[in-house]
N, C-alpha and C positions, 0 to 999 in steps of 0.2 A: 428749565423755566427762566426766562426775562426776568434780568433785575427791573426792567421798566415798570413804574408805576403804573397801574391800572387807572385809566380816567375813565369815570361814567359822567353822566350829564350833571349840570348843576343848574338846568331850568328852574326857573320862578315864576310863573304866568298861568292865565288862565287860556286853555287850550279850545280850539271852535270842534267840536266834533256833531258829523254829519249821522253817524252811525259807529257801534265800537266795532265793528269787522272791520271797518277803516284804518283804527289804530294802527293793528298790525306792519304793516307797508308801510307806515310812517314814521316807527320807530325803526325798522330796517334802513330808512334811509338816514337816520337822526344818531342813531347807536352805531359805536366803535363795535366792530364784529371782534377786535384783537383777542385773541385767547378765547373764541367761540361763544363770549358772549350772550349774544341775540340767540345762536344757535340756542345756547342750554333753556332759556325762557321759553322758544317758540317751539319748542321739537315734540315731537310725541315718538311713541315709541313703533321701531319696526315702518311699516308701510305705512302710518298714520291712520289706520282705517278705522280705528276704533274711536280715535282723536276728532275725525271726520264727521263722522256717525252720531257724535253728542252734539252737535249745533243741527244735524238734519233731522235728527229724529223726533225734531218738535213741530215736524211740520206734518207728520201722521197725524195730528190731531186737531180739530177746530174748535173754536169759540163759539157758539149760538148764542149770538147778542141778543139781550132785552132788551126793550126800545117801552116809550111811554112811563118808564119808573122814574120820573122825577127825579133824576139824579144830576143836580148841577156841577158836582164837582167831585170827587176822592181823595180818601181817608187813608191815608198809607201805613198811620200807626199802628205799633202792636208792639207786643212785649216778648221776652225769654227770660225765665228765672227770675221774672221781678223785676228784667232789666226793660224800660222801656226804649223803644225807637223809632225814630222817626218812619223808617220804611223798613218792610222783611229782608232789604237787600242787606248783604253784612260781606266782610271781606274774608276769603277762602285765605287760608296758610299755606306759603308758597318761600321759597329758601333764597337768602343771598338778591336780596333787593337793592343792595350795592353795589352789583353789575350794571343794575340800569340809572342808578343817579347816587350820588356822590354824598347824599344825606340818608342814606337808605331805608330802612324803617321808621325811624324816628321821621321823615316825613312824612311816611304811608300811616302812620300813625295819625299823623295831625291832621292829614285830609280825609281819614274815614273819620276820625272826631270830630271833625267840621260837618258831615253829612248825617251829622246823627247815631253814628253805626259801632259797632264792634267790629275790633281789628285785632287779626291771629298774627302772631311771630312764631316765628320757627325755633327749632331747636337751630336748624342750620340758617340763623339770620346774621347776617353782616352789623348786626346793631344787637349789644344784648338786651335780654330783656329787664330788666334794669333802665337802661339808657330811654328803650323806646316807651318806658309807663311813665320816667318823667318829664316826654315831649310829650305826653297827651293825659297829665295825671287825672284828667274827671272821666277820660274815655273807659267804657268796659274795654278788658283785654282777655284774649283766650289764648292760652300757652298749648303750641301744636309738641306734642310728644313724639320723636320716634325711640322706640324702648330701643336701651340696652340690653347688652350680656348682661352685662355686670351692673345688676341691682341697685348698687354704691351710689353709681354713676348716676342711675335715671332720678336719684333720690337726692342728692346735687342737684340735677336740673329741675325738678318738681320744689323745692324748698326756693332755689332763686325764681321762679315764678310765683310762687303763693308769697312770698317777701314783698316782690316788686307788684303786686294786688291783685294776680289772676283771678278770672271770675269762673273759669271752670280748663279742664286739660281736653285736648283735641287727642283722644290714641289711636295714631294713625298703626293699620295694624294691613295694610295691602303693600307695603313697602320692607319686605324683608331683605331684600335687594333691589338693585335696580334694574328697571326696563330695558331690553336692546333699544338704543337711542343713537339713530344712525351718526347724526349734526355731530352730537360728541366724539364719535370715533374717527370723523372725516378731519375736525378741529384739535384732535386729541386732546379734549377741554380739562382745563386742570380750573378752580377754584383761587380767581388772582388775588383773592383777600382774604382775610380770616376772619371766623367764626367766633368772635367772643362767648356764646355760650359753652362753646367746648375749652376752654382755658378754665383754667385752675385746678383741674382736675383730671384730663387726660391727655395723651402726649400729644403736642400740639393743636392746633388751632383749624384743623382742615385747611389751610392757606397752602395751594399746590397741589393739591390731591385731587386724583379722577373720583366721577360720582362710584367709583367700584371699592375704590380704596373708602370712602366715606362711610358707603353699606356694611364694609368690611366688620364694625362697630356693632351693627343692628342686631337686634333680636331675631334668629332666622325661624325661629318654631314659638309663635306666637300664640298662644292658648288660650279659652276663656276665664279661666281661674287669675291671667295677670289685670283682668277689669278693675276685678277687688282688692289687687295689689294695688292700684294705681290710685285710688280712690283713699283706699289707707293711708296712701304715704301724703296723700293731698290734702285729703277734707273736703275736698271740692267736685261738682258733678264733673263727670269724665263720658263724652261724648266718645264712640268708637268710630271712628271716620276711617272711608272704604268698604263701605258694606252693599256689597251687590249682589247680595241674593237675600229672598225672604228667611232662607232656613237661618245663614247666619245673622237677620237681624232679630229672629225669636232667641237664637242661644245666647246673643249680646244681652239683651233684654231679662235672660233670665239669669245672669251669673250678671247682673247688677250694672249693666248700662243707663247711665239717665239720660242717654239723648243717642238719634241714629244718625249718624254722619253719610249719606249716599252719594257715593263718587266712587270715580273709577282716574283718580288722580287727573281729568283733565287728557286721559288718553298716554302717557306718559310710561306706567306700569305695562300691563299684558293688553297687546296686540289683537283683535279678532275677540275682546270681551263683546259686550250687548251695551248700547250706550246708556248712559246714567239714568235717562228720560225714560229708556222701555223698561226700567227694570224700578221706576218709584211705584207706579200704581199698585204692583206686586208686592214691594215691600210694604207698604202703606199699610194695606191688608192685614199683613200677619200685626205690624206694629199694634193698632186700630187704636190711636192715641194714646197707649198708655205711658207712650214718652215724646219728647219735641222729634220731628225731622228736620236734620237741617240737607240741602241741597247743593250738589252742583257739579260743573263737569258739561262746556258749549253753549254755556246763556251768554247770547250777546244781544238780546232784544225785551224790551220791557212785557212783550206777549210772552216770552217765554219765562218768564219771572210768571207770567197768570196762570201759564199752563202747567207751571209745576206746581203752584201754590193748590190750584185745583186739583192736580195731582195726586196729594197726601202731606208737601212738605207743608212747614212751617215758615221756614226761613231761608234763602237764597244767597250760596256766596259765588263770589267772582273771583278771578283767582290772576290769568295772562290780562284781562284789562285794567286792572287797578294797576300792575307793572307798567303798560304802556304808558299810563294815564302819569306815573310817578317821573317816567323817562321824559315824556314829552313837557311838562309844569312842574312838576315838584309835588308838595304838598297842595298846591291849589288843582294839579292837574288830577290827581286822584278823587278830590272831593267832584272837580268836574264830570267826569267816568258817573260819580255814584249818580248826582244828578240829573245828568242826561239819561239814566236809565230808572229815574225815577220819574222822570217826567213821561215817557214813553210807558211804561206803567199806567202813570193816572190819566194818559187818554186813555190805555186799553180798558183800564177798570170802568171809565165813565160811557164809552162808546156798548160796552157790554152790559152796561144796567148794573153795575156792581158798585157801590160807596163804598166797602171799607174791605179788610182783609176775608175779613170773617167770612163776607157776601163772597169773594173769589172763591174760596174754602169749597163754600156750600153751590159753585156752579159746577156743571156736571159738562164733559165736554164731549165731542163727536169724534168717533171714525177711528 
């Protein structure tokens, strides 16, 4: 490994965005690729096809606008847990934000807290969590769990988030290891910064280590019975995020999940899964409200925020846009991201006869 210091961006501005599929190409030309980078953000796993498949698969499905409803404008409010916000759109948990700008979380912080929203940190965040509750101390915060072996450890990391005000744990439970990710192998990407939440307590810091060595860590036989661990050691609702199939989002459900996390990590995990989108109305079903869904995995358009809400979810996160949006501005480029996909929303809501959440909820879609 290069003693050279790792530089990611340290923009400050408010960024013009046309569309977020735009992003992408704009931070490849903007981002230091040194040490892979751009690679480990942008890459899915394998042939990408699964990765591909969640931004296409929204387009199986149409809108049947109402027209004549008196609808001048939309309502984007709604709430989780009591937490109110401004829009369903909320920020997906995604690792090592300090690749892409030089204030890492603790900015991603401050521009989802500008947009109204909830913002996840990682276990593997470049910012601990600590750092990042007090760049945004009035924002809700959600602490992304990857379990340990070793119990000790996850109960370490579960205590510094309920310290530093966690409103609920993300237990990401589809990452026992990690995906064939080709970028990383081509880059032999190693992790040019550390990890403060992994200090204090295990040997070092992930600073240098391939994502294999990082899994190395994780819980490889993930059970239902660790829900209620996690819950114990918390006090706090614990979402099970990764859930792509109905059967396991009834067994989440009944060994004590308060909330369905449906994602297939953004494409990143297994290759040749079913995209995140064909596989909500399914789970929805089995769920049948008796806990939140939260969403995500190729929303890059405000129609698709409608078509999942109509779906079954509840809430919508973003996960590679909010990075691009942090790389290309900072703290204001992320708040920009949420914006511009909240305003593409409320034309979709009002062009569809729909005012508020609730009305999306209750439209029924085509095809």
């Amino acid at each position: 490994m290069s003693n050279k210091k790792y530089e990611a961006s340290t923009a400050e501005n408010h960024i013009d965005i046309i569309n977020l599929a735009s992003l992408e190409a704009r931070v490849k030309d903007h981002m230091s690729n040194e040490k892979g980078a751009f690679g480990y953000i942008s890459e899915g796993a394998e042939d990408e096809w699964t990765k591909k498949q969640n931004t296409e698969a929204f387009n199986k499905k149409q809108i049947m606008p109402r027209v004549i409803q008196g609808i001048d404008h939309a309502d984007l409010s709604t709430q989780i847990f009591g937490i109110d916000l401004k829009s369903p759109i909320i920020q997906a948990p995604s690792a090592a934000h300090g690749l892409a700008h030089a204030k890492g979380e603790t900015d991603t912080a401050k521009g989802v807290a500008a947009a109204g929203s909830i913002y996840s940190i990682s276990t593997y965040a470049s910012t601990s969590v600590e750092d990042a509750a007090a760049a945004a101390p009035d924002a809700p915060m959600f602490f992304q769990l990857y379990m340990s072996k070793d119990d000790k450890f996850n109960e370490f990391l579960i205590k510094k988030a309920v310290k530093a005000g966690a409103k609920a744990i993300i237990m990401t439970v589809d990452s026992t290891l990690g995906g064939y990710r080709e970028a990383d192998a081509i880059n032999k990407f190693q992790f040019p910064l550390p990890m403060p939440n992994l200090a204090g307590y295990s040997a070092g810091d992930g600073e240098g280590k391939g994502i294999g060595e990082i899994y190395a860590s994780a819980k490889q036989g993930i059970v239902p019975t660790d829900i209620q661990k996690i819950k114990d050691m918390s006090g706090l609702p614990v979402f099970v995020k990764g859930i792509q199939s109905p059967d396991d989002a009834a067994l989440a459900i009944e060994f004590g999940a308060d909330g369905i996390w449906i994602s297939n990590h953004g494409g990143r995990q297994l290759d040749g899964g079913p995209a995140s989108f064909d596989m909500l109305p399914y789970i929805a079903e089995v769920v049948n409200k008796r806990v939140p869904i939260v969403f995500d995995s190729g929303v890059r358009r405000g129609e698709h925020v409608f078509k999942a809400l109509a779906s079954g979810a509840d809430l919508v996160a973003l996960g590679r846009p909010i990075i691009y949006g942090l790389n290309l501005g900072g703290a204001q480029g992320v708040t920009d991201v949420i914006e511009h996909l909240n305003m593409e929303l409320s034309i979709t809501m009002q062009l569809a006869g729909t005012k508020t959440i609730n009305d999306v909820k209750n439209t029924k879609l085509i095809g």
